[in-house]
N, C-alpha and C positions, 0 to 999 in steps of 0.2 A: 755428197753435198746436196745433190735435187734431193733426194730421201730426206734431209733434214729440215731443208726450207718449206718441203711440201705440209712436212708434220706440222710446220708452225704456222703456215697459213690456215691447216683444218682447224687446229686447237686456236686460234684467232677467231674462224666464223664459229664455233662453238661458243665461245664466249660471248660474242655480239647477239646469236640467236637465243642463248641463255636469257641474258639480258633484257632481249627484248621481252621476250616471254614475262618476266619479271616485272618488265613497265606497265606492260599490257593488264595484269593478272592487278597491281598494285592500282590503277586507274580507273579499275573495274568496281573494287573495292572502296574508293573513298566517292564515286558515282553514287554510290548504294548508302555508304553511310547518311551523304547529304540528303538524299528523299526517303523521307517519312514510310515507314509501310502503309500498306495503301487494304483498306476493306475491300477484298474480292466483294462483298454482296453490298458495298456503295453507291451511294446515286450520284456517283460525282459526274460523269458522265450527262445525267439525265438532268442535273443539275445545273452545268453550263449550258445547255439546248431549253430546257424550260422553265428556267429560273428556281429559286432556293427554298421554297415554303417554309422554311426555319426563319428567312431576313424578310417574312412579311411583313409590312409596318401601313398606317393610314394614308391610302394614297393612292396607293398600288392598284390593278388591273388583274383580276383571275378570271380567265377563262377554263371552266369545266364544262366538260363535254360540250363546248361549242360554244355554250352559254355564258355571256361576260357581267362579270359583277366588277364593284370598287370597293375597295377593303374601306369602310368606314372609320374604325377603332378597332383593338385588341387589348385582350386578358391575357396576362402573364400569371399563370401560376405555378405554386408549388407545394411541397409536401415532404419534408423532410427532404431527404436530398434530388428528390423527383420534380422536375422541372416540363412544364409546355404551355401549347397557348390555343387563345381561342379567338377566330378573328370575325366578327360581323362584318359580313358581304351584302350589299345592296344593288339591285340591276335596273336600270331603266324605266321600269314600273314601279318602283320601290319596293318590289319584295325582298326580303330581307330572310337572311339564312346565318347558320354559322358554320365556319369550317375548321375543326380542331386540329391540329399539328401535334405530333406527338412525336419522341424515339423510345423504343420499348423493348430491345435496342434499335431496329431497323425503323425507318420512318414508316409512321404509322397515319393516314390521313380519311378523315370524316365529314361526310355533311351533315349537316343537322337543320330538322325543321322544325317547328313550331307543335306542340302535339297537344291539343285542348281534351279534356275529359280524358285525357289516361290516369286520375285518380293521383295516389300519394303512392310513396314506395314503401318498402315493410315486408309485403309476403314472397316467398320464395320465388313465385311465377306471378307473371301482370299478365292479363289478356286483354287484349287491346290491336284493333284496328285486325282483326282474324288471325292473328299472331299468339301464340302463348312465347311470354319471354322470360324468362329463366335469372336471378340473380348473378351477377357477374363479380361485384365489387363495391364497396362504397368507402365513404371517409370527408375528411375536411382538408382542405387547402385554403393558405392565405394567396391571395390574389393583387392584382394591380393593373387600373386600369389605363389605357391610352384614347388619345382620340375620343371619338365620341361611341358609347358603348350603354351609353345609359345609366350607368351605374357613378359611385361615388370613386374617386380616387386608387382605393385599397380600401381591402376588408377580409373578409373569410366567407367560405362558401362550403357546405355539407352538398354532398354528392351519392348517389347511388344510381350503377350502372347495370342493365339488363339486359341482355344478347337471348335472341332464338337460335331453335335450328339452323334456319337457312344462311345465318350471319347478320342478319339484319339488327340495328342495337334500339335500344331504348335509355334514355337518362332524365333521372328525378336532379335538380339543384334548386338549392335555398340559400341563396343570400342574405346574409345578417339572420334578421329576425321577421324576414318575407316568408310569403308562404311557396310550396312548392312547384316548380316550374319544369314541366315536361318538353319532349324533344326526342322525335324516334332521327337514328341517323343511318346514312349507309356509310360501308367501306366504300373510297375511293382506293385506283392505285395511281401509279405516278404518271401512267399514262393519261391518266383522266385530267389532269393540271397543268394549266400552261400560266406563267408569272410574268407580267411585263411590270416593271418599276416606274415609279410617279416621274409624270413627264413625260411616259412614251406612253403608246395604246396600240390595240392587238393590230390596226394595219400598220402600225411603223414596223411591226415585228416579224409582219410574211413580206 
């Protein structure tokens, strides 16, 4: 009789610890379902600590390397199904820069400045500023403008893009029926940008 009741108390916790196993295993499972895969090589991360360079809009506070501008306006553009932007930064002095956002797939981030007498684009290599730089890319995108940017509403813009060795970039753009407008730019990376949104400023931020 103990030989019987004992079998049925093991095959009882058997069943229980089954069970459990099976809630555990099934809870695990619909966890996973609810969130999204996530890009191991994402900046989501870096994205809640220094804000979104994708959600820049006129207003806004960028500090690169140390150095703080106010997003004046931005260009939205595109190109067939190729989407990004470009934002006119202003600092204190009024110098004025722009800084291009991009995904290409990973975010891609630029400064751009002003580049007088580097000529039209056309030949395979531009020399300029002791640089030889090399043809990259070029093309047309229709655009849209925000804020103040200087430009008209919307329009279309021809582009051509020029990289050196060292990484350093160079870019030709024409607006409309303007004439061509140069602009050597550096790589940033993400460490280089910090985003504070309109309304706050970089001491409300440390």
């Amino acid at each position: 009789m103990l030989t019987i009741v004992l079998t049925i108390v093991i095959v009882v916790l058997a069943i229980i610890a089954v069970a459990a196993v099976v809630y555990v295993l099934n809870a695990r499972k619909q966890d996973s379902a609810e969130q999204p895969p996530q890009d191991p090589f994402g900046t989501g991360d870096q994205d809640s600590l220094r804000g979104d360079p994708r959600g820049l809009k006129a207003g806004d506070i960028v500090e690169i390397r140390g150095h703080s501008y106010s997003v004046r306006g931005s260009l939205r553009l595109s190109e067939g199904g190729w989407a990004w932007s470009e934002h006119l930064l202003d600092d204190a002095k009024g110098t004025q820069v722009w800084l291009s956002v991009e995904e290409d797939p990973d975010l891609e981030l630029a400064l751009w400045t002003e580049a007088a007498g580097a000529g039209e684009p056309g030949p395979r290599t531009v020399e300029f500023g002791g640089r030889t730089y090399t043809s990259d890319e070029s093309g047309s995108a229709a655009f849209r403008s925000e804020a103040t940017t200087g430009l008209q509403g919307q329009g279309a813009i021809q582009y051509h893009d020029y990289e050196a060795p060292d990484g350093s970039l160079l870019s030709f753009e024409r607006y409309g029926e303007a004439g061509w407008e140069a602009s050597t730019g550096e790589v940033l990376s993400r460490y280089d940008v910090l985003i504070y949104p309109a309304g706050t400023s970089a001491e409300d931020g440390r």
